[in-house]
Backbone as CSV, one residue per row, in Angstrom:
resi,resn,N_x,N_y,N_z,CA_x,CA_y,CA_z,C_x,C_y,C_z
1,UNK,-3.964,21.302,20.934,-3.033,20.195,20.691,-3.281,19.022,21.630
2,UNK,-4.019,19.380,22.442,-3.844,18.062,23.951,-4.980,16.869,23.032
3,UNK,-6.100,17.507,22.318,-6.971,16.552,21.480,-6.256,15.547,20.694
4,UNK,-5.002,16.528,19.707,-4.024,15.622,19.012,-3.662,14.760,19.445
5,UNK,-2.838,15.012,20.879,-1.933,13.905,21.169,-2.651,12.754,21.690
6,UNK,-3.838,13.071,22.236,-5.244,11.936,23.174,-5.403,11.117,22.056
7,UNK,-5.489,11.655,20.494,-5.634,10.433,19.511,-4.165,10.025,18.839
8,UNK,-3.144,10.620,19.156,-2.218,9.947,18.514,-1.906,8.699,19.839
9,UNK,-2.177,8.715,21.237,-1.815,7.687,22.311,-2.863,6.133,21.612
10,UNK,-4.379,7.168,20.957,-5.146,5.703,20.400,-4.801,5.240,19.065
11,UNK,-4.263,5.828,18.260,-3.705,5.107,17.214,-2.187,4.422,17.362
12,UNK,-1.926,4.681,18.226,-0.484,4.196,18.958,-1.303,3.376,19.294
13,UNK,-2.118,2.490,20.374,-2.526,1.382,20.369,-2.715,0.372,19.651
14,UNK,-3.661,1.050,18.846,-4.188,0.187,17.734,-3.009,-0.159,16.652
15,UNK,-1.857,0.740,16.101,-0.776,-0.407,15.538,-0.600,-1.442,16.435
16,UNK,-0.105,-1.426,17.566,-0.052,-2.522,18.605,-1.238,-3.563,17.910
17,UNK,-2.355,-3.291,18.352,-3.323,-4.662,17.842,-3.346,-5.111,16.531
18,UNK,-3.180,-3.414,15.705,-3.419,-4.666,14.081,-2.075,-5.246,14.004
19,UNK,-0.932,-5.098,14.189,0.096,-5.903,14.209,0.015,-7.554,15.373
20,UNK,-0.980,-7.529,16.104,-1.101,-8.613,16.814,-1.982,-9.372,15.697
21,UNK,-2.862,-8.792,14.780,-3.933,-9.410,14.338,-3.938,-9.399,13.306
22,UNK,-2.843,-9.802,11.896,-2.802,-9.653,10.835,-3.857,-10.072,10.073
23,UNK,-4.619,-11.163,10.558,-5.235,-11.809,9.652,-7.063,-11.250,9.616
24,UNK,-7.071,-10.077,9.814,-8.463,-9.875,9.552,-9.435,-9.431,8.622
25,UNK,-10.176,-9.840,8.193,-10.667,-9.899,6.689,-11.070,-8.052,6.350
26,UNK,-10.872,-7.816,5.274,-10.658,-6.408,4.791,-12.042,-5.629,4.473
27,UNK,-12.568,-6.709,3.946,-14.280,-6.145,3.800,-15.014,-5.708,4.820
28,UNK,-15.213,-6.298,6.091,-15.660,-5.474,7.412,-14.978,-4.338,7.804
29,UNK,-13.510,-4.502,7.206,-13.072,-3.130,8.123,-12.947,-2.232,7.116
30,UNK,-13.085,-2.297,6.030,-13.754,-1.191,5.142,-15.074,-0.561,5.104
31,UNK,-15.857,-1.825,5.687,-17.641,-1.293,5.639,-17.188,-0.404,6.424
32,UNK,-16.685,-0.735,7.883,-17.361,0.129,8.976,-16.270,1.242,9.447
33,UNK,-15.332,0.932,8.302,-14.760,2.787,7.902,-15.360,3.160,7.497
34,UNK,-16.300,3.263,5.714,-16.707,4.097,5.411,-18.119,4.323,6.661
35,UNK,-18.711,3.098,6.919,-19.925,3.623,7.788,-19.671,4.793,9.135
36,UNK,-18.840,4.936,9.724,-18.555,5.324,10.700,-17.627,6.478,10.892
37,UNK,-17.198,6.471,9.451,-16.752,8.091,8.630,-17.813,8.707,8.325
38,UNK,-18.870,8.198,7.307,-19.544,9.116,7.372,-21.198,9.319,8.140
39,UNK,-21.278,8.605,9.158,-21.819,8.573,10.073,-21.098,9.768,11.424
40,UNK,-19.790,9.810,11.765,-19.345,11.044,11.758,-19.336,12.239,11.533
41,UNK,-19.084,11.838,10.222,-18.880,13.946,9.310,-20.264,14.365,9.528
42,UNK,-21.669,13.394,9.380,-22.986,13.694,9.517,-23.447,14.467,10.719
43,UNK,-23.186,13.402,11.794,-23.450,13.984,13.070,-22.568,14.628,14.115
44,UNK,-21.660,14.699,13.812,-21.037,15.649,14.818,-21.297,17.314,14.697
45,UNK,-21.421,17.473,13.572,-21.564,18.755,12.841,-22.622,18.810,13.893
46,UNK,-23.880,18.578,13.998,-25.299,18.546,14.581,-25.058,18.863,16.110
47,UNK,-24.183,17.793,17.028,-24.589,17.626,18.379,-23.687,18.493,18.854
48,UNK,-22.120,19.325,17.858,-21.225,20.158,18.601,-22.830,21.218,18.275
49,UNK,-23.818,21.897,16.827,-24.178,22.916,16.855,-25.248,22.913,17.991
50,UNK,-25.946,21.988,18.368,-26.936,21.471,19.821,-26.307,21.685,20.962
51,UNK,-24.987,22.029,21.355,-24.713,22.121,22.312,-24.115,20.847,23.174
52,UNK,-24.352,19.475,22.959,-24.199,18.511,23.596,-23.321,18.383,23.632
53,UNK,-22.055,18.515,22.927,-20.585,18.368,23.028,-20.222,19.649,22.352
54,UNK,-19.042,19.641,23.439,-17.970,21.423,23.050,-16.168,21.120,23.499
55,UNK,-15.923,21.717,22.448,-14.442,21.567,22.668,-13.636,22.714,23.113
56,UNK,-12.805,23.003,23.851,-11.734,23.890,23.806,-11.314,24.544,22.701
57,UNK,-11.289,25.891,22.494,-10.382,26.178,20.963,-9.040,26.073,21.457
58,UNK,-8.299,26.118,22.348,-6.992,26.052,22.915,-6.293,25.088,22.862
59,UNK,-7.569,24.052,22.707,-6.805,22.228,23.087,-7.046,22.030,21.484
60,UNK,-7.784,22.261,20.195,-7.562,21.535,19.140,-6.880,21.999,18.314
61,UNK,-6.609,21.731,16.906,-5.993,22.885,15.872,-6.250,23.424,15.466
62,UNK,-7.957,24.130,15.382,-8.863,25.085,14.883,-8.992,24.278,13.683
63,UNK,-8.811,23.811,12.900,-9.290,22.967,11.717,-10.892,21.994,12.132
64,UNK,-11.845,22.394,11.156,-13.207,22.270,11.105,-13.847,21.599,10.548
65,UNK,-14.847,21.047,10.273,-15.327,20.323,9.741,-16.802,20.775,10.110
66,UNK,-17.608,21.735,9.463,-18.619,21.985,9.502,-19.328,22.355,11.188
67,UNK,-17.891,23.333,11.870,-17.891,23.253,13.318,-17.798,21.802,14.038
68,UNK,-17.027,20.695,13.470,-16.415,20.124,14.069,-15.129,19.529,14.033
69,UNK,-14.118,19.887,15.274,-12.838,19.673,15.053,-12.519,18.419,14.562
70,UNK,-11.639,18.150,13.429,-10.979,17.435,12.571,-10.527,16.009,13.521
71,UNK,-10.143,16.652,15.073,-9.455,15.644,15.933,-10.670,14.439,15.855
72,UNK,-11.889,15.160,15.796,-12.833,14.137,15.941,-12.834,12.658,15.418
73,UNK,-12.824,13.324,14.010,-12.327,11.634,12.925,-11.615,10.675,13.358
74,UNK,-10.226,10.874,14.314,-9.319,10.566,14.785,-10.501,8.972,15.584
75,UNK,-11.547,9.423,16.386,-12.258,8.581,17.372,-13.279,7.840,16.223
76,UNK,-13.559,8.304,15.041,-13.876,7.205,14.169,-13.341,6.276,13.326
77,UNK,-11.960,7.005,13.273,-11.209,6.224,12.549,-10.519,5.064,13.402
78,UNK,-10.737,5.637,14.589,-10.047,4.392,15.480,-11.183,3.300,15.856
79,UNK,-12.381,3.599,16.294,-13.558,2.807,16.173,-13.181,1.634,14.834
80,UNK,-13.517,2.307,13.960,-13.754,1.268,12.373,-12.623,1.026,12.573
81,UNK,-11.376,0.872,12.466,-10.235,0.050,12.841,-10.537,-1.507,13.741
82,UNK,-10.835,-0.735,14.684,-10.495,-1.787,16.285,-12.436,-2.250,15.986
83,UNK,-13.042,-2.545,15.500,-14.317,-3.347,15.839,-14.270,-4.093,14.813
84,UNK,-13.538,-3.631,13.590,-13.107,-5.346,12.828,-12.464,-6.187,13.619
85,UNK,-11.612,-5.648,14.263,-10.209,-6.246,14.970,-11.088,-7.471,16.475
86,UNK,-11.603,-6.312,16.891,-12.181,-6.960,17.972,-13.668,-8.477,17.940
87,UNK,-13.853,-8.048,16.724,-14.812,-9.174,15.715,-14.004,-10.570,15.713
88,UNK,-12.908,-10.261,15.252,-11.947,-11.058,14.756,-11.503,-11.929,15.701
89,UNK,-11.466,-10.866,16.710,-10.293,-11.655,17.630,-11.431,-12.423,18.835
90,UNK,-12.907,-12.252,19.286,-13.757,-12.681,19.660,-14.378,-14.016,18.920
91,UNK,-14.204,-13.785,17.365,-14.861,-14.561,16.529,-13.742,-16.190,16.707
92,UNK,-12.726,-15.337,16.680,-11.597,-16.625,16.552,-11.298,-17.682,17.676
93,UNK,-12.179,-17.117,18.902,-12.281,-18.151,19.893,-13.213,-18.571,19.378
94,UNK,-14.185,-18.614,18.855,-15.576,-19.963,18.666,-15.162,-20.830,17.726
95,UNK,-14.479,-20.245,16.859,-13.956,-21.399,15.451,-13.140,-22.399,16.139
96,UNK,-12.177,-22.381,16.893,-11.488,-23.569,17.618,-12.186,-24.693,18.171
């Protein structure tokens, strides 16, 4: 559960920003959901079975995804969120 709550504190952020940032165009932050979803489901499967990253079974909900915990998505879904956002909000200082 401690994985859960580590991504519910980052999606608790990120309402904070997309509510600061209504106006950001929908097509980037759709590309780089789907890119970064399934750029995800691809490789995590790989680097938890390599050894390079390991999780606690104690800390997630045992829910899998091809040996990788579900919490994971949580850090892509917040990525493709916040790098439209952060596009946006970088981009919108040069237009002035």
């Amino acid at each position: 559960m401690t994985y859960l709550i580590l991504n519910f504190v980052f999606m608790l952020t990120l309402v904070f920003f997309i509510a600061a940032h209504k106006k950001v165009a929908k097509k980037p932050w759709v590309l780089a959901l789907i890119i970064v979803t399934a750029l995800t489901l691809l490789f995590d499967p790989v680097i938890i079975t390599l050894g390079i990253v390991g999780y606690d079974d104690a800390l997630i909900l045992g829910l899998r995804w091809f040996g990788a915990p579900v919490e994971d998505l949580f850090y892509a879904l917040y990525a493709a969120c916040a790098i439209p956002l952060v596009w946006h909000t970088l981009g919108a200082k040069d237009e002035k």
